[in-house]
Backbone as CSV, one residue per row, in Angstrom:
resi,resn,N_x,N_y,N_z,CA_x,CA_y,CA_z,C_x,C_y,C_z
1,UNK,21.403,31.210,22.135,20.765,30.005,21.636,21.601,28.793,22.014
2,UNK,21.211,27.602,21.773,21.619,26.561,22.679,21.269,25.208,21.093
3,UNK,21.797,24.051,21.651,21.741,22.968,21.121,21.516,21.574,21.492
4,UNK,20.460,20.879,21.060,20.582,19.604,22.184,20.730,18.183,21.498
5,UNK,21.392,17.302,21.486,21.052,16.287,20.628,20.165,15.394,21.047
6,UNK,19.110,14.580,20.586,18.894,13.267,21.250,17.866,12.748,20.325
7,UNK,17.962,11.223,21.139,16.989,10.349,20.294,15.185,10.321,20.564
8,UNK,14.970,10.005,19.549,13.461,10.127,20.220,12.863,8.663,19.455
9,UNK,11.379,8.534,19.597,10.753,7.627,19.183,11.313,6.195,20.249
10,UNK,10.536,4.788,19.665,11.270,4.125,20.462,11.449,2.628,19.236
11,UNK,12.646,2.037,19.740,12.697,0.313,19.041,11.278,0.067,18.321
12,UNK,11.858,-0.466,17.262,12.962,-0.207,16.669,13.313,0.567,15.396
13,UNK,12.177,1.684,15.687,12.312,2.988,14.825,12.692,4.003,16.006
14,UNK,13.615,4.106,16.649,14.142,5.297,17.283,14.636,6.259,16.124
15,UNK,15.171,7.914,16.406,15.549,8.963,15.223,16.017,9.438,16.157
16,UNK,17.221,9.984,15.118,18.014,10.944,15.855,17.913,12.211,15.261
17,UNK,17.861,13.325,16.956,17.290,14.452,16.424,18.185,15.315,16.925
18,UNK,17.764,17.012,16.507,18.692,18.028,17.210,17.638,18.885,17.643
19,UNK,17.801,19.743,18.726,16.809,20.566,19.019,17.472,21.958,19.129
20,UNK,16.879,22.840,18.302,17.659,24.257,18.036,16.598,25.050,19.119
21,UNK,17.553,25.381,20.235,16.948,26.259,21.870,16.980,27.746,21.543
22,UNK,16.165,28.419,21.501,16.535,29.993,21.650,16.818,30.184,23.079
23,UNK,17.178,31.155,23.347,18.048,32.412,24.291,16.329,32.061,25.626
24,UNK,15.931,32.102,26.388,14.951,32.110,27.443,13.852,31.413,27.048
25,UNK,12.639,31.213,27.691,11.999,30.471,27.571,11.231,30.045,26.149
26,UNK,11.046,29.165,25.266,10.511,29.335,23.962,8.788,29.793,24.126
27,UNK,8.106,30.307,23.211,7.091,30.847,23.190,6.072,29.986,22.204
28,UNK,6.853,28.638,21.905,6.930,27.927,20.148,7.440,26.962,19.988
29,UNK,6.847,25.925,19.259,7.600,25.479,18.682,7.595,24.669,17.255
30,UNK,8.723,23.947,16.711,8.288,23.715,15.268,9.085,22.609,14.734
31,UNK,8.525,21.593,14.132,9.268,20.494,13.751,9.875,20.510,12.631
32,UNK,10.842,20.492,11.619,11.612,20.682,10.694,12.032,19.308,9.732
33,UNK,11.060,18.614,8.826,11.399,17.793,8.050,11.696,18.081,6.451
34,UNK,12.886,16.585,6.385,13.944,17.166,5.938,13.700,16.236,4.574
35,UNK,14.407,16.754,3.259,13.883,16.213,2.020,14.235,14.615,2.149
36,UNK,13.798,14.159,1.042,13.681,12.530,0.185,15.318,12.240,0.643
37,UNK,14.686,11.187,2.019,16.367,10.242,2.361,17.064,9.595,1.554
38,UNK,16.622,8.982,-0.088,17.157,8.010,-0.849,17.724,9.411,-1.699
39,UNK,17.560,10.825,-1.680,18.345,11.267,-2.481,19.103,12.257,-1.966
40,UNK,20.068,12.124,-0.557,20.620,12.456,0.179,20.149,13.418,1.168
41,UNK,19.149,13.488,1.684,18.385,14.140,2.221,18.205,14.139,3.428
42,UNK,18.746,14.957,4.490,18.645,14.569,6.316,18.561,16.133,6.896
43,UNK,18.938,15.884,8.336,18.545,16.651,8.926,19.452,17.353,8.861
44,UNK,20.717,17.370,8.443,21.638,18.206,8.071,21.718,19.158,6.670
45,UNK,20.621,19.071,6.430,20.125,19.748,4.831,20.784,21.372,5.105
46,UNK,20.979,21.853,4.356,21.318,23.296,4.698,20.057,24.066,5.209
47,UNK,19.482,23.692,4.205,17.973,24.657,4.324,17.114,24.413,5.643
48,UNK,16.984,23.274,5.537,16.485,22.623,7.095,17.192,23.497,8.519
49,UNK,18.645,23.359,8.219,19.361,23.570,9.408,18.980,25.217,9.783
50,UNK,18.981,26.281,8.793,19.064,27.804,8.218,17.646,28.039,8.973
51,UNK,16.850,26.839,8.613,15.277,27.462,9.289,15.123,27.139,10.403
52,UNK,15.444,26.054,11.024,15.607,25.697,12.526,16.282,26.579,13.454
53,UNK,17.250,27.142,13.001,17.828,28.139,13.608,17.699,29.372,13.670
54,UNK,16.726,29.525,12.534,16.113,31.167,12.697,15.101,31.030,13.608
55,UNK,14.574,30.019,13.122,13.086,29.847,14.203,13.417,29.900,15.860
56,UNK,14.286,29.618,16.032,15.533,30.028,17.501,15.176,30.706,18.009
57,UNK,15.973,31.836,16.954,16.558,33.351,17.230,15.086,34.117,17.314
58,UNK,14.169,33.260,17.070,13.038,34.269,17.315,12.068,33.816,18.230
59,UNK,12.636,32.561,18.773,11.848,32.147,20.073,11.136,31.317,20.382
60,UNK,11.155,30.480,19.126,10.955,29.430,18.984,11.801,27.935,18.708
61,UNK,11.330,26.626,19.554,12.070,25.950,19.488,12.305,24.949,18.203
62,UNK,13.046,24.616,17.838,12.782,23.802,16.582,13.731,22.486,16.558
63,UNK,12.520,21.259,16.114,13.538,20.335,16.508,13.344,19.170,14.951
64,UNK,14.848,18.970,14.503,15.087,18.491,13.071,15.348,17.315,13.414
65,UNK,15.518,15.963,12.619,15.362,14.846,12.447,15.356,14.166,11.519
66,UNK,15.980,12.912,11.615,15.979,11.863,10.798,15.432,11.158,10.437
67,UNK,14.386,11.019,9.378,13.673,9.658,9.072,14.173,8.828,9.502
68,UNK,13.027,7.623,10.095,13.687,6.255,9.413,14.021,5.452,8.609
69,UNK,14.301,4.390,8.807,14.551,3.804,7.479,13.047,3.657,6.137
70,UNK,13.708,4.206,4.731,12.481,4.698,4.010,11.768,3.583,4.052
71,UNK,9.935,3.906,4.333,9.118,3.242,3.592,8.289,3.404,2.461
72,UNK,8.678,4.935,2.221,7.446,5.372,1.095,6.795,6.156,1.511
73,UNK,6.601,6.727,2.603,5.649,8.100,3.010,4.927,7.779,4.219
74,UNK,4.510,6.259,4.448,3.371,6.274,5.781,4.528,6.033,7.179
75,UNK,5.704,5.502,7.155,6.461,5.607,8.259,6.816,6.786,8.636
76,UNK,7.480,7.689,7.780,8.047,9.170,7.756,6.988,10.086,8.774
77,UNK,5.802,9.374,7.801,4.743,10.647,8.643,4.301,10.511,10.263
78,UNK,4.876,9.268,10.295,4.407,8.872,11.730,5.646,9.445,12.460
79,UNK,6.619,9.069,11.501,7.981,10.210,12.383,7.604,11.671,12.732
80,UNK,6.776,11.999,11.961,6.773,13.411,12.475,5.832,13.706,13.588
81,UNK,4.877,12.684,13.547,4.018,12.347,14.523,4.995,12.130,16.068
82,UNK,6.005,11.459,15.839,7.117,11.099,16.953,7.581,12.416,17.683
83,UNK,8.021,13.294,16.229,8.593,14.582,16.803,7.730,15.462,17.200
84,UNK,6.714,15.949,16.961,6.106,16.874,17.408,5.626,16.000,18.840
85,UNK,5.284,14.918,19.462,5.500,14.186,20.243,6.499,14.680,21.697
86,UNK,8.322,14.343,20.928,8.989,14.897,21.549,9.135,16.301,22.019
87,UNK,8.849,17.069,21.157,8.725,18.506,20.930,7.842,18.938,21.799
88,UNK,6.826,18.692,22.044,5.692,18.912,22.873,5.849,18.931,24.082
89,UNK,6.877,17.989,24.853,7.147,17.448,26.048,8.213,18.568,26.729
90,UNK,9.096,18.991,25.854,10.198,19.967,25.802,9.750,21.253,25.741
91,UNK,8.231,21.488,25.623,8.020,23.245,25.670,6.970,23.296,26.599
92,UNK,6.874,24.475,27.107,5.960,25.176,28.290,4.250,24.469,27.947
93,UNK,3.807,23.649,28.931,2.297,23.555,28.557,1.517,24.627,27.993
94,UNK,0.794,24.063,27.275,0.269,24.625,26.115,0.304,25.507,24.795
95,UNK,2.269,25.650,25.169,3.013,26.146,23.454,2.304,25.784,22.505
96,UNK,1.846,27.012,21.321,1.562,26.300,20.110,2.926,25.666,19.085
97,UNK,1.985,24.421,18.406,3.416,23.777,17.429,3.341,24.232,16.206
98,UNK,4.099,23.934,15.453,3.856,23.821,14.049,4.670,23.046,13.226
99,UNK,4.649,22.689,11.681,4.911,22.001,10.791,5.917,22.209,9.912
100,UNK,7.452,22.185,9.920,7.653,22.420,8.832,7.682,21.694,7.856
101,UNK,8.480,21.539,6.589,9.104,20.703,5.464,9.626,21.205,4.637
102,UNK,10.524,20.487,4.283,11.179,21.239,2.528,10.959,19.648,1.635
103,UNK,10.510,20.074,0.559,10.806,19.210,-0.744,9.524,17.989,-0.012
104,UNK,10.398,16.299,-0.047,9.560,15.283,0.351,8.681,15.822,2.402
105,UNK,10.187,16.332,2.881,9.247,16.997,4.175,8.241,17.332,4.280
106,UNK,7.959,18.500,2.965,6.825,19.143,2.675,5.380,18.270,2.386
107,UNK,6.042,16.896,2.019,4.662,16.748,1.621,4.332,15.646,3.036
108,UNK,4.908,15.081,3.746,5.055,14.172,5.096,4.413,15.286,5.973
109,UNK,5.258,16.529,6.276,4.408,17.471,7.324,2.868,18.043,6.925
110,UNK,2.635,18.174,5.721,1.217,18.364,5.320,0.561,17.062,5.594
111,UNK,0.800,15.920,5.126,0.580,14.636,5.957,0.248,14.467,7.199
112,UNK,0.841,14.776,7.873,0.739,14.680,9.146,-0.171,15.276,10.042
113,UNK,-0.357,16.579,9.362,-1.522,17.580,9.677,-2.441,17.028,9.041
114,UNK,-3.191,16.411,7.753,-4.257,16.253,7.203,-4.731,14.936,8.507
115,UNK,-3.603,14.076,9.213,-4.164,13.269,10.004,-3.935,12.831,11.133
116,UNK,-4.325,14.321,11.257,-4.957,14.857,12.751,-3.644,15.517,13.570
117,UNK,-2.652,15.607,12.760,-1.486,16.701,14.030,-2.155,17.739,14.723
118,UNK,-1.993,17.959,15.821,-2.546,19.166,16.556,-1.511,20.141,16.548
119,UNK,-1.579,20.849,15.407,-0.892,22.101,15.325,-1.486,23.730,14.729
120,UNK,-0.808,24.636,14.553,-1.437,25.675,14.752,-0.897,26.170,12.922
121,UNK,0.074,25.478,12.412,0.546,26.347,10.881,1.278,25.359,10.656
122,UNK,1.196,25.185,9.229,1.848,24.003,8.422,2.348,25.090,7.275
123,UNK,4.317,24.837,7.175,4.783,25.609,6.241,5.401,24.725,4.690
124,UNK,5.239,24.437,3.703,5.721,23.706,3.125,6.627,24.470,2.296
125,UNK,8.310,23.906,2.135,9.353,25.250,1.652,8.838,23.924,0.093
126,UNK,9.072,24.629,-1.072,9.501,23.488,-2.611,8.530,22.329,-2.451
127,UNK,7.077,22.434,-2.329,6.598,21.112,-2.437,6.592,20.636,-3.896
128,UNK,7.345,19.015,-3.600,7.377,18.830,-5.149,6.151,18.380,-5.906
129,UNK,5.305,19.304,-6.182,3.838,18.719,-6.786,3.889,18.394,-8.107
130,UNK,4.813,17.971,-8.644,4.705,17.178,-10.108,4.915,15.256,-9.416
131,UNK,5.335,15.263,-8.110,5.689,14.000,-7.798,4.657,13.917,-6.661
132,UNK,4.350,12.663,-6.048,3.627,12.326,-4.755,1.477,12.366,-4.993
133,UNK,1.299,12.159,-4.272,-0.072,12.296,-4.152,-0.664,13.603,-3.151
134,UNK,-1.116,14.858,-3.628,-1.555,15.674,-3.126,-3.075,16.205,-3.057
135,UNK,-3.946,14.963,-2.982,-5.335,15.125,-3.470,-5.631,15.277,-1.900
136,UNK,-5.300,14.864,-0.960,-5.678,15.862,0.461,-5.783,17.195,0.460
137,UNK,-5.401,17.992,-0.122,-4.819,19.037,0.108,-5.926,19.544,0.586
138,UNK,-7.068,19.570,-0.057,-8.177,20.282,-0.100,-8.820,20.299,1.296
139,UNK,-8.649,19.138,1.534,-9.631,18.687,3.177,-8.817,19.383,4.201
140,UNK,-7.578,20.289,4.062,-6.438,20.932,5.631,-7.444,21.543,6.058
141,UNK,-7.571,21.389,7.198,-7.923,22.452,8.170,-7.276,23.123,8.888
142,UNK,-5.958,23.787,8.514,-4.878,24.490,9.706,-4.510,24.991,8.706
143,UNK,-3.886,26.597,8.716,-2.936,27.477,7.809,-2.037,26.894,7.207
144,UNK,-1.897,26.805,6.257,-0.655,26.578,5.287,-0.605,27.923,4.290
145,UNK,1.140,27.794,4.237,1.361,28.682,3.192,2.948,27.590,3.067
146,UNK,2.933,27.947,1.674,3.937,27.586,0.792,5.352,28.366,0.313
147,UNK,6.399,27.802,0.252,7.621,28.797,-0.040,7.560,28.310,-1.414
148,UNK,8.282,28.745,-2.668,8.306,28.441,-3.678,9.279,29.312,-4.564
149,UNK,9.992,28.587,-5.168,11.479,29.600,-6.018,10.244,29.608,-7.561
150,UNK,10.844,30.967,-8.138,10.104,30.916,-9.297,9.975,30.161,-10.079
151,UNK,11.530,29.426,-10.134,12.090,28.327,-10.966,12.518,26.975,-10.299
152,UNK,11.577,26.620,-9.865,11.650,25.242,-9.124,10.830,24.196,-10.284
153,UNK,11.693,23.053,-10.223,11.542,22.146,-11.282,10.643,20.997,-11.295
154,UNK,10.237,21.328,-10.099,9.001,20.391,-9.730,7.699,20.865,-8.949
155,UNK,7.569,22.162,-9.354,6.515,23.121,-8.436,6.319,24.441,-9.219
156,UNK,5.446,24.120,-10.537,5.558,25.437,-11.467,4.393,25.887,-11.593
157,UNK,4.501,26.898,-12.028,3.334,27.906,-11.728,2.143,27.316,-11.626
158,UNK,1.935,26.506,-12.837,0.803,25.818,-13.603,0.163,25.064,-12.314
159,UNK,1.029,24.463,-12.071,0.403,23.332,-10.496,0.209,24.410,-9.519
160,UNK,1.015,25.317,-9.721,0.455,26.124,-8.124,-0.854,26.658,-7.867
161,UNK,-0.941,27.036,-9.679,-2.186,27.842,-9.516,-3.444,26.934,-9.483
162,UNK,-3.197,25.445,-8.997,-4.405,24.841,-9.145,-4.289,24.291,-7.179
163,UNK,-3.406,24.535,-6.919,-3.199,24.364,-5.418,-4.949,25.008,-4.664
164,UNK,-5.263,24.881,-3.439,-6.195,25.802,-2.836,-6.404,27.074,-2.310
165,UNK,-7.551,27.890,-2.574,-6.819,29.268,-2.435,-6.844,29.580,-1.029
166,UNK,-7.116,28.534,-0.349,-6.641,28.799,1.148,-5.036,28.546,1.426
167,UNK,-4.351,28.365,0.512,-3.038,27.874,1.050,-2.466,29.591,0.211
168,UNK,-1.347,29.529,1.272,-0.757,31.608,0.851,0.129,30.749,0.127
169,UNK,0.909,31.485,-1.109,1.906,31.064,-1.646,3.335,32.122,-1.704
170,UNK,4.369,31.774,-1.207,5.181,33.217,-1.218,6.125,32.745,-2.073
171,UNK,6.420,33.137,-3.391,7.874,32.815,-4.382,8.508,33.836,-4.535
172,UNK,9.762,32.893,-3.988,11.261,33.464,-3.878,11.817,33.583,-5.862
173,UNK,11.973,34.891,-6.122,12.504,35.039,-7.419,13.770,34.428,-7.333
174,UNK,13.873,33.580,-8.732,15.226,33.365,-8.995,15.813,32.151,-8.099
175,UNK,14.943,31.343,-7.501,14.914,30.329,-6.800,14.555,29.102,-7.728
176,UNK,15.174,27.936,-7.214,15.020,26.628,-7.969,14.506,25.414,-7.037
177,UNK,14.181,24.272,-7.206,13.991,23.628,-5.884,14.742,23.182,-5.255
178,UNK,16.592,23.597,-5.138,17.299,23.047,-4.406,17.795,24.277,-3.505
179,UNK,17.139,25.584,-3.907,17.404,26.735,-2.742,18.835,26.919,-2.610
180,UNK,19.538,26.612,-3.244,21.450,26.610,-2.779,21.780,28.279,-3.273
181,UNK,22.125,28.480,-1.924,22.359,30.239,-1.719,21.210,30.899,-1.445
182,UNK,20.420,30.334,-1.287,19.037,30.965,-0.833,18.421,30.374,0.666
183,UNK,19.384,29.984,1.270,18.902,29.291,2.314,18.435,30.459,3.649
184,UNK,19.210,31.560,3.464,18.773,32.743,4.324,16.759,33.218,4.352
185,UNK,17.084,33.721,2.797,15.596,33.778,2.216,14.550,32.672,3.043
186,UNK,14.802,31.557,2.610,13.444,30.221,2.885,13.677,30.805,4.180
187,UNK,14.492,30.875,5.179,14.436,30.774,6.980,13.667,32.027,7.273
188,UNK,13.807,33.371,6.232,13.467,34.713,7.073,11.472,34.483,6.518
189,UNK,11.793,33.712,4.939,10.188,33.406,4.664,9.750,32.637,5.992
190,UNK,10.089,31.392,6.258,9.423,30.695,7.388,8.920,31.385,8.142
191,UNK,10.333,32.318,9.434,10.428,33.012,10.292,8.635,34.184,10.607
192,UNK,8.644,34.593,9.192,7.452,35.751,8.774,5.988,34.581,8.852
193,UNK,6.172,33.625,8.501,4.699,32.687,8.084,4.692,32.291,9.651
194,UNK,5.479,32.522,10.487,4.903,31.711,11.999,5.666,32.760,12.858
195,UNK,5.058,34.057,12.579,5.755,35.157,13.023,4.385,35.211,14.320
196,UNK,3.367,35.285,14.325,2.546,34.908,15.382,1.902,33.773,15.831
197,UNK,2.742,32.672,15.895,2.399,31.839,16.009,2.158,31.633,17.838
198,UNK,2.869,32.346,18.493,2.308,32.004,20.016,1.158,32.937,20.214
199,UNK,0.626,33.640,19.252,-0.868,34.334,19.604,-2.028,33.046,18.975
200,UNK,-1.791,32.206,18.459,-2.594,31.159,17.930,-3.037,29.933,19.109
201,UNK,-3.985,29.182,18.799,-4.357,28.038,19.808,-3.578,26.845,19.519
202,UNK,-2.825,26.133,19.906,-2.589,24.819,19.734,-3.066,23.902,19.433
């Protein structure tokens, strides 16, 4: 596996990104956004980093990033709009993409897909659904499934079970929404939710 740094987007919202290369040609690929920037939140997240790099090792490319400077949700999402952008350019014509997020990610990459990302699976790790506006949810048209700790403090049962029953939900026992020591878990969950993702259409 390999590593690349660089900037993407342009003036004067450029981001700086990393792109996690697997071992020969990727088959994939997947954008990796990273929780709420005002509450220390980047592309250096553990969890972020843990899933980008599994997604690697299995052949897919994954490329993490920095918001810009916060606006509240409609800049962010256009960032991801940027990256899957960059991302696109960097893999074999006609790779399928996909979506990740953890926490605020989660709800920017579902964003992004409700308007109009061309991707093939949207994964959301801890969406915090006691916070944000999630009344899209209903209108996705692309796979989603959800990661979720049993004991996450902003994503409890009660809200889940009113989520759509098109969205899969997989909870990690004994998990909270900050995943600390569980960062293996969320990457091998991801890894499994976009485990065929180059048999899918773009």
């Amino acid at each position: 596996m390999g590593q690349r740094t660089l900037t993407i987007g342009r003036p004067p919202r450029t981001l700086a990104a990393c792109l996690e290369l697997p071992d020969g040609t990727p088959h994939a690929g997947a954008i990796v956004c990273h929780p709420h920037p005002e509450y220390g939140g980047d592309m250096e997240n553990a969890v972020v980093v843990a899933v980008a790099r599994a997604l690697a090792r299995v052949g897919i490319s994954a490329l993490r990033f920095d918001f810009g400077t916060f606006s509240g949700g409609g800049a962010e999402v256009e960032d991801a709009h940027t990256a899957l952008a960059a991302l696109r350019d960097a893999l074999p014509a006609g790779a399928p993409l996909a979506l990740v997020g953890y926490s605020f990610g989660a709800w920017v990459a579902l964003r992004a897909a409700h308007e109009g990302a061309e991707v093939a699976h949207v994964v959301a790790v801890a969406p915090p659904l006691a916070f944000l506006d999630w009344a899209f949810l209903p209108a996705l048209r692309v796979p989603v499934a959800f990661i979720v700790g049993d004991a996450d403090q902003f994503c409890d049962g009660g809200r889940l079970h009113r989520v759509p029953e098109a969205i899969r939900v997989r909870v990690l026992a004994g998990a909270d929404h900050f995943l600390v020591r569980r960062e293996a878990d969320v990457a091998a969950a991801v890894v499994t939710e976009l485990g065929t993702l180059s048999a899918q259409p773009s």
